[in-house]
N, C-alpha and C positions, 0 to 999 in steps of 0.2 A: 434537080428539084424545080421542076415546071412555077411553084409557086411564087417563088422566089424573081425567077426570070423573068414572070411577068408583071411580077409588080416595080423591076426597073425600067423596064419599056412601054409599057401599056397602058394607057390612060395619061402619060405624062402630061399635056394640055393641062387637064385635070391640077393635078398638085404639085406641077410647077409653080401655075400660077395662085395655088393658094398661100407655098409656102415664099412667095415673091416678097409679100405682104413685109411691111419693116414693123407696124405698130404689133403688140405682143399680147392681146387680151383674149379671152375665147367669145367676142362678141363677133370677131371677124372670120369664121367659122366658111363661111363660103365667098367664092370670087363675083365679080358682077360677071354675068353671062358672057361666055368666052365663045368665040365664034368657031371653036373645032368642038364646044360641046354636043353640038348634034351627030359630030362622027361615032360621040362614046358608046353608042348603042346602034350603031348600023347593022351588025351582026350580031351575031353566037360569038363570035372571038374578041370582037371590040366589048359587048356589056360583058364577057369573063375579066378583060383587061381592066373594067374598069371596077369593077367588083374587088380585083388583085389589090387594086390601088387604096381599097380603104383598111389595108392591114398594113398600110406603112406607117402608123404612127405606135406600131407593136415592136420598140425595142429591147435591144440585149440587154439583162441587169449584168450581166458579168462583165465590169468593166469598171478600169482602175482609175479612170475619168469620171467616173458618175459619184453621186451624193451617196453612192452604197462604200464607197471605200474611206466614211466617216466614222466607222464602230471599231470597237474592240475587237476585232480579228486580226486587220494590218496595220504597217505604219508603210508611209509613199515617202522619198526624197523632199525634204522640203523642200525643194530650188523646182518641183514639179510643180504646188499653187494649182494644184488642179481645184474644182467644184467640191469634191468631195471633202477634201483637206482646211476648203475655207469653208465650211458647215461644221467639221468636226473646231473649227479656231471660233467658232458663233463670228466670222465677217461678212456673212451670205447678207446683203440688204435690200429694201424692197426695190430699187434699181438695177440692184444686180443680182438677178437670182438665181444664176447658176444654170441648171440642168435645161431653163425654160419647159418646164415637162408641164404646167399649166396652159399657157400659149399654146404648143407643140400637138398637146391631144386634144383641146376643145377645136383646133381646126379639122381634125379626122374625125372627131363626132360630126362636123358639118360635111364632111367629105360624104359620110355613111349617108345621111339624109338628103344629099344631092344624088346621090346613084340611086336612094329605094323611091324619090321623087322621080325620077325617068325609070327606073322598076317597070313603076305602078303604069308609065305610057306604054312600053313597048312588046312590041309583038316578036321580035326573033327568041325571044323562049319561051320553053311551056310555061303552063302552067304550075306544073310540080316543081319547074326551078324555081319559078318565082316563091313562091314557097319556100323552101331550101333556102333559096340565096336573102331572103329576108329574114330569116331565122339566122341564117350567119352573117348579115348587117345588125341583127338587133344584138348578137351575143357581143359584137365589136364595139357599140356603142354601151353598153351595161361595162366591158373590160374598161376600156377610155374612161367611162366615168368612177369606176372603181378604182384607177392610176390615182387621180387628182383627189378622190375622198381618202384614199391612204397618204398621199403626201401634205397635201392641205385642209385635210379635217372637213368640216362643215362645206357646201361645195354648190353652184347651180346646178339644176337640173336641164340640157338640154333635149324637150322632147318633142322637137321637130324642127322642118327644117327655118332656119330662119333668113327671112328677106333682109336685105340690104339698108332698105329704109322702114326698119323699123323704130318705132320713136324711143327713145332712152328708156322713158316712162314707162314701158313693156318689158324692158330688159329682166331679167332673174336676179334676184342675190341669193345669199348661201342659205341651203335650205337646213332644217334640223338635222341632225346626222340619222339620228334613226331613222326619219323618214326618205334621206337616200338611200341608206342601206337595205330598208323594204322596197324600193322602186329598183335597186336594180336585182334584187333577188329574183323579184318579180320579172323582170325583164330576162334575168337567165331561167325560168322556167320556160316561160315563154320559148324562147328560144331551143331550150331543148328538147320541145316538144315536134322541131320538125326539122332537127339534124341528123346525122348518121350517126351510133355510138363510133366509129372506126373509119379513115379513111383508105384509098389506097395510096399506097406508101411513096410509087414515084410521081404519080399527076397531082394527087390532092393531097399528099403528106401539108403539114403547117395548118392547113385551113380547119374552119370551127368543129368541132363534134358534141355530142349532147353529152360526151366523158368529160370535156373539158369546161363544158357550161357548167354540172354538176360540183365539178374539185372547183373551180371560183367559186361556185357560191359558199362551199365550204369552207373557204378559207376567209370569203367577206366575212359570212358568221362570224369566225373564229376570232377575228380581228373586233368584231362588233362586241362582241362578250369581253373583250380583255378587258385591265383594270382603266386605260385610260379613255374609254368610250363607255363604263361601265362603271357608270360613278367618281370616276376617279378624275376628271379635267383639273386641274388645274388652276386656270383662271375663269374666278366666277362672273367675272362681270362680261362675261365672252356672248356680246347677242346682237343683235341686229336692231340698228335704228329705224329703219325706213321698210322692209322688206319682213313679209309676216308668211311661217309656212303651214297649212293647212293642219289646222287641231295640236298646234303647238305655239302659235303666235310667234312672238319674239325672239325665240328662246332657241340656240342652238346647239345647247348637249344637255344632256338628260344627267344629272348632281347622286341619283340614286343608285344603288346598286342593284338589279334583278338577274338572280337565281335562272330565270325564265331562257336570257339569253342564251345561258349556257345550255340549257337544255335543248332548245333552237337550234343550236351549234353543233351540239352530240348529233342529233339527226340528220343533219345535213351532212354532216361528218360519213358518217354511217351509211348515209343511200351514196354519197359519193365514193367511197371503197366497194362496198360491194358491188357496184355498178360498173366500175372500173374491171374489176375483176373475173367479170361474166363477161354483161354487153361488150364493154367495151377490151374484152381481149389483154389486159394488162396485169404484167407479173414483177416481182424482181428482178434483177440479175440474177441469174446465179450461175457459179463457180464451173459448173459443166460447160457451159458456154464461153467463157472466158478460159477457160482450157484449152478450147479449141482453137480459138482466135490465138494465142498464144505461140500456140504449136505451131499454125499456118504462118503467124509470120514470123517464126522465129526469133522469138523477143523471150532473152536471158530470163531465169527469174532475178529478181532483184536481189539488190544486196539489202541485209539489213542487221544493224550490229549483235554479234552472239548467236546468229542462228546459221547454221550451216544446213549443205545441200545433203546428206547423206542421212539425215534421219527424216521417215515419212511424215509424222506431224512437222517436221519441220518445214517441209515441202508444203505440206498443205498449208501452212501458216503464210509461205512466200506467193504459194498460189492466192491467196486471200488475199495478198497485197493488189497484186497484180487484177484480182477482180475491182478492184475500187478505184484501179487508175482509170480500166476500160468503162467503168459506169458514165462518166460523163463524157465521154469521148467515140462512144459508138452511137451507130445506129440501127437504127428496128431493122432493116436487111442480117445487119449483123448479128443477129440475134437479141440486140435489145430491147425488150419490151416493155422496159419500164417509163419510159418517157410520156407522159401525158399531153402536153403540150410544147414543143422548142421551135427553135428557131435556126435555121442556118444563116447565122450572124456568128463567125467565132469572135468579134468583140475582140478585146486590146489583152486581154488576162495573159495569153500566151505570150508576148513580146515584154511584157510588162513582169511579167515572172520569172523569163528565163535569164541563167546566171549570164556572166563577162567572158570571153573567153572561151566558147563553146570549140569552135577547133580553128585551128590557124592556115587558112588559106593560102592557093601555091604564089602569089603574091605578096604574099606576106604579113597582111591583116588576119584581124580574127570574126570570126563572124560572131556576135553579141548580141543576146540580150539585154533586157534595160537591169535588171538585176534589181526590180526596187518593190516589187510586194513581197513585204518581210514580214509575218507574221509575227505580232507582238509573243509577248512569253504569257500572255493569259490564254492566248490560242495552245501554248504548247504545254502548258500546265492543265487543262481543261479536255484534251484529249486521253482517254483512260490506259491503264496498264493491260499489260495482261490476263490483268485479271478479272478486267471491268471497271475498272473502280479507280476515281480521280489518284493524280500519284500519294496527294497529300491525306489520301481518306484512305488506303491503302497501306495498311503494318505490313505487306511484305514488301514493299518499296522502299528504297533507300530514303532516309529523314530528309527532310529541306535542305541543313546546313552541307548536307553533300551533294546536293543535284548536280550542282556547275564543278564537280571535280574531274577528276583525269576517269573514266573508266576500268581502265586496266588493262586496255584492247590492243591488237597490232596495232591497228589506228588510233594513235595515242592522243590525236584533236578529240576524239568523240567523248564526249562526258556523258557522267550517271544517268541525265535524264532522258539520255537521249537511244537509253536503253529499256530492254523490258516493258515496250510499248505496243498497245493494240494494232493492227494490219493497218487502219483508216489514214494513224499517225505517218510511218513508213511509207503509204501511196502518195500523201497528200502533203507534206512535211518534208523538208530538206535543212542540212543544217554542217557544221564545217565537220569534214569527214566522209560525208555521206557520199555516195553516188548518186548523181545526177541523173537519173532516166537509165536505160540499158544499153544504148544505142547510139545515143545523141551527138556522140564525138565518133561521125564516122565509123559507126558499127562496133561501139566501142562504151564503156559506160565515164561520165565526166567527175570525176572526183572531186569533191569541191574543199576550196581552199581559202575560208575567209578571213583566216592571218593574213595570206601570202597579196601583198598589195599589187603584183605581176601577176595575177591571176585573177581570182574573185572577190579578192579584201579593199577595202577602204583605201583609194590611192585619188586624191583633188586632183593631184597631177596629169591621171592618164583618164579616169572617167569623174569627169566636176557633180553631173547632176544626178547620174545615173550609180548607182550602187544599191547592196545591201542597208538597210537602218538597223534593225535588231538582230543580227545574227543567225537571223532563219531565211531560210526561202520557204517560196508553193511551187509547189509540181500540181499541183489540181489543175486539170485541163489540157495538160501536157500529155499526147499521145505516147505509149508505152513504146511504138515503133518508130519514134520519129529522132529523125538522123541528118545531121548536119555533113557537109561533106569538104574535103581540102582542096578537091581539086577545082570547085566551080561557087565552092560558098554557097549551090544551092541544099533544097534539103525538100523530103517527102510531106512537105507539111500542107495538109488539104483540110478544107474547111468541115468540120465537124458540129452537130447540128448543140446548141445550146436549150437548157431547160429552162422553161418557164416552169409549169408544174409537171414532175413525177411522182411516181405512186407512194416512195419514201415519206414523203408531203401528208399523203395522205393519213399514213398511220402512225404520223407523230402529231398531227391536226386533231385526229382520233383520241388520241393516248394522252391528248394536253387536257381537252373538255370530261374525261372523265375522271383525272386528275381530279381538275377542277370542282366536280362534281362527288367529290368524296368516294370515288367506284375505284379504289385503288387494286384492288383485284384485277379487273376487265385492264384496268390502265399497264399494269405489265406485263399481261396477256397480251396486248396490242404492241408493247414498246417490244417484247421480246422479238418480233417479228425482223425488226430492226436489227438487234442488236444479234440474233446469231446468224443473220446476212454478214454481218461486219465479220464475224469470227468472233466477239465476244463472249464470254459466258452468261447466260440468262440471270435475269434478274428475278428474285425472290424478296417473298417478305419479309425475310430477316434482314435485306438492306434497307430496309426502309426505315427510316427513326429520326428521331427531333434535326438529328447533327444534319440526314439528307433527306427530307422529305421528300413525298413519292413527285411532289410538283417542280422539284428541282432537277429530281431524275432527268422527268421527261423534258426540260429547258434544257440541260448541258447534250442530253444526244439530240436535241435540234441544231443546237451549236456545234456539235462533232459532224452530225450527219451533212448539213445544208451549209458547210463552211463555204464562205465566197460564192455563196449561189444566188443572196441579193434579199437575203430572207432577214437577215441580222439588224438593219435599218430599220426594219418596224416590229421586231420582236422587241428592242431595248427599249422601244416609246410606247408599246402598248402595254408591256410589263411592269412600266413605269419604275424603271430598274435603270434609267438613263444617268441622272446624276450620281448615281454610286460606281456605272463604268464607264463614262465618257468624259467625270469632270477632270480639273488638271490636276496631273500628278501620278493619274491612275494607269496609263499607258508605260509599259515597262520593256525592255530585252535587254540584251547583250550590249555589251559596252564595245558596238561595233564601227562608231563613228571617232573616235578619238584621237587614234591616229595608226600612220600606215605601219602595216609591219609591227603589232601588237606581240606580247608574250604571251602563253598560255593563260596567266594568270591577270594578264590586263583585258582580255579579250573575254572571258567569262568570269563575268562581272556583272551583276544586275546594277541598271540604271535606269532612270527614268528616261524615257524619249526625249531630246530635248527640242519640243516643239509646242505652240503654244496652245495647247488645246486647253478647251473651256468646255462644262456645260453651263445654258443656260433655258430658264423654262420654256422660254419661248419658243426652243429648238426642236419642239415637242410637232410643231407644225412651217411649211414652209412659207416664206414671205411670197405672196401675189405680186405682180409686177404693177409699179405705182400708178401708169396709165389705167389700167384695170379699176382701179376705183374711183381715178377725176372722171374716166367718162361714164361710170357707171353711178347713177345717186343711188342704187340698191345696194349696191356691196360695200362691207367693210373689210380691213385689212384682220392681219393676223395678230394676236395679242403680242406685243412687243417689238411691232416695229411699225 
């Protein structure tokens, strides 16, 4: 992956010495003039290097380290104290704020405006790149500043480049939100007005397309119309003292509700699928393709409880597993074409998910994962049956008061719930009983064991930080052929490219605004798309009613579909659905920390997490780093800290 390679080596000069800088505000956006900058643009291969280099501030969300692994999806070891962990505790303060993703990307918006400023001088490219390559600096600087308008709300605008001594007095504060949401709309037309829909796959794979201008903007929309940009803020005294934004004054969120947005959204929604679709060459998985891959590398089907290999729907049900392992872990060679925009960063998610004890090496150790993204029990109650349909909204599912009982199965660990569950559950879901991938113990599937404190259970004694918290593991991300080995402790584990946007995005973005928009027809027309990719059965009007409206549908298969994919962190604040699942109390699983060597009946056991999770309003955006506003008189902090 050409792109990649050269944005660790090329241009370094460059955003070495930007990111050297110790102060943290996005006013320090460019370095003072560095004397290898004249090298950046010597050639064709120096201004591509240096072009490379302004996609470094485009990181992995999939990562058990960042502010995403603060939702209802997982719980992390408490003794980890990561970023994410101290957001979901409300400790994040304007001193210490975590992820620094404010700082971090307003230096790459200056990165981007230092390269299209020698652009604009140099003669080693044509014309038609300059072109191009300014269309995919301008798409980079609209993403950057779309980062910090989703994490920190109201936001400057940087739109150009800025000199070193420029006086305070000129500096930006935070503009209206609608009105950045219209500038970088704006900006990504722009942009897609002179990028390729498609790139080629090994030199220009990662770099910008006019498929992937169009799904951001769709999704800025979608974000823009929710309830907390959309009338719905919060705090009203949220506006700026000193800094006024053109035909809005004061004022940084708009109190009202408008119908309008969403309709905005629908269409942007709309030109982004079917554009995807055509120009830009993008499909689903499907099941054909992952057949193949299967076969070539010889990866088991999976086990999963009650269904066996000798009936053909059952085969196809196991094959459906196995499609939804391969979806986030191939690539467009490999036949997948669903990927919109990623990244080859595989990010911390695979070491961070895989269980203790993987196989025991001829030395004697074992080779281990961290064993600590445990999906809470609203992740595994919120995943559907077989039948479609939540376990507890579903009369042919066993009743609540039996979920956590014995099965009845050989595998006498595996409980009720952990039966008669949809394909996505099985791929992406692990739990005590289960097998652990098909392979992964040396060609071998890992049976996981989280009673047993010599294996994968709850033991301070042999792993202190690192374990299970609720009971469950992820396999999401985890290669279907990947295999640890006894002899060398090494293992086949090659970097697999990570999504930013796929096309699934697209037609639950689609399926939420016409929700939204009372079009409950079109909206399960579109969600069905989804849902018999999965293997599910389609959804009809006669599920629809007061208990599950069609708007909830379409939220819990975002939440099935885009688990862990980094999307859950701003679906609970825009839905404004945060203090009902983030506040404390609400975080639940298995009573897996209690102690080593549990019984059946101590081990499944619902319990609260016990950790100190809080929500509070304020959480709804992130704290600016407190430099940022003694040297800036324009900018004000976030409401609450």
């Amino acid at each position: 992956m050409r792109l990649i390679k050269n944005i660790r080596f090329i241009g370094v000069v460059i955003v070495s010495s930007i990111l050297s800088f110790t102060s943290c505000d996005y006013l320090d956006v460019v370095p003072p003039e560095q004397p290898g900058l004249k090298d950046a643009m010597k050639d064709q291969d120096a201004a591509l290097g240096f072009l490379y280099s302004c996609y470094g501030g485009v990181k992995n969300p999939i990562k058990y380290t960042s502010l995403f692994a603060s939702t209802d999806e997982y719980a992390l070891p408490e003794l980890w104290n990561h970023d994410g962990q101290r957001m979901s505790w409300n400790t994040l303060t304007a001193p210490s704020v975590g992820d620094w993703i404010w700082g971090g990307t307003y230096r790459y918006v200056g990165q981007c405006y230092l390269f299209l400023r020698e652009l604009e001088k140099t003669n080693v490219v044509s014309d038609a790149q300059k072109v191009e390559w300014k269309a995919e600096t301008d798409f980079l600087v609209a993403y950057y500043h779309f980062l910090v308008l989703s994490y920190y709300g109201p936001c400057p605008i940087t739109d150009k480049y800025i000199d070193e001594t420029t006086p305070t007095s000129e500096y930006n504060g935070r503009y209206h939100f609608d009105y950045v949401v219209d500038w970088i709309a704006a900006k990504l037309d722009e942009a897609a007005a002179n990028l390729p829909a498609i790139r080629k796959q090994d030199e220009e794979w990662g770099r910008a397309t006019s498929t992937m201008a169009k799904a951001l903007k769709a999704r800025l929309l979608l974000y823009a119309a929710s309830d907390l940009w959309n009338g719905g803020f919060p705090n009203r005294d949220f506006r700026n003292r000193n800094f006024e934004t053109p035909g809005y004054g004061k004022e940084l969120v708009s109190f009202t509700y408008d119908k309008n947005k969403w309709v905005r959204a629908e269409q942007a929604c709309k030109e982004a699928l079917e554009f995807a679709q055509t120009n830009g060459q993008r499909a689903l998985l499907d099941v054909d393709v992952t057949n193949n891959l299967y076969k070539q590398e010889k990866v088991p089907l999976p086990f999963v409880p009650g269904i066996g290999q000798q009936d053909e729907n059952h085969i196809r049900f196991l094959e459906r597993v196995l499609l939804m392992r391969y979806l986030v872990t191939t690539r467009e060679n490999e036949g997948n074409r669903e990927m919109i925009w990623g990244i080859a960063d595989q990010g911390d998610m695979l070491m961070g998910s895989l269980p203790k004890h993987i196989v025991k090496k001829s030395n004697g150790t074992y080779t281990d994962g961290y064993s600590g993204v445990s999906p809470f029990l609203y992740t595994i109650e919120h995943f559907y049956t077989q039948n479609g349909k939540l376990p507890e909204k579903d009369p042919s599912f066993y009743s609540k008061n039996q979920w956590l009982e014995s099965a009845g199965l050989t595998r006498t660990d595996i409980i009720k719930l952990n039966t008669n569950r949809e394909p996505r559950f099985y791929a992406w879901m692990s739990f005590d009983g289960d097998d652990y991938s098909s392979k992964i113990r040396a060609g071998e599937p890992l049976r996981i064991q989280l009673r047993n404190g010599q294996e994968q259970g709850f033991n301070p004694a042999l792993f202190n930080r690192d374990h299970c918290v609720t009971g469950y593991l992820s396999k999401k991300f985890v290669m279907p052929n990947l295999q640890y080995y006894a002899g060398s402790g090494g293992d086949n584990n090659v970097t697999k490219p990570r999504p930013l946007i796929r096309l699934a995005e697209l037609y639950l973005n689609l399926a939420e605004c016409q929700a939204e928009l009372g079009k409950t027809d079109e909206a399960i027309t579109t969600l069905n798309f989804i849902r018999r990719r999965a293997g599910v059965p389609e959804l009809t009007t006669q599920d629809i009613n007061p208990d599950m409206p069609m708007i909830e549908w379409v939220r819990n298969e975002r939440f099935i579909e885009l688990w862990g994919e980094g999307h859950r962190y701003f679906d609970v604040r825009r839905w404004m659905i945060a203090p009902q699942r983030l506040g404390a109390g609400t975080r639940e699983g298995l009573n897996a920390e209690e102690k080593t060597n549990p019984t059946f009946g101590e081990f499944n056991k619902r319990v609260t997490v016990p950790q100190p999770y809080k929500w509070n309003s304020r959480m709804y955006l992130g704290p600016i780093f407190l430099n940022e506003v003694y040297k800036n008189p324009q900018m004000i902090q976030a409401p609450g800290y």
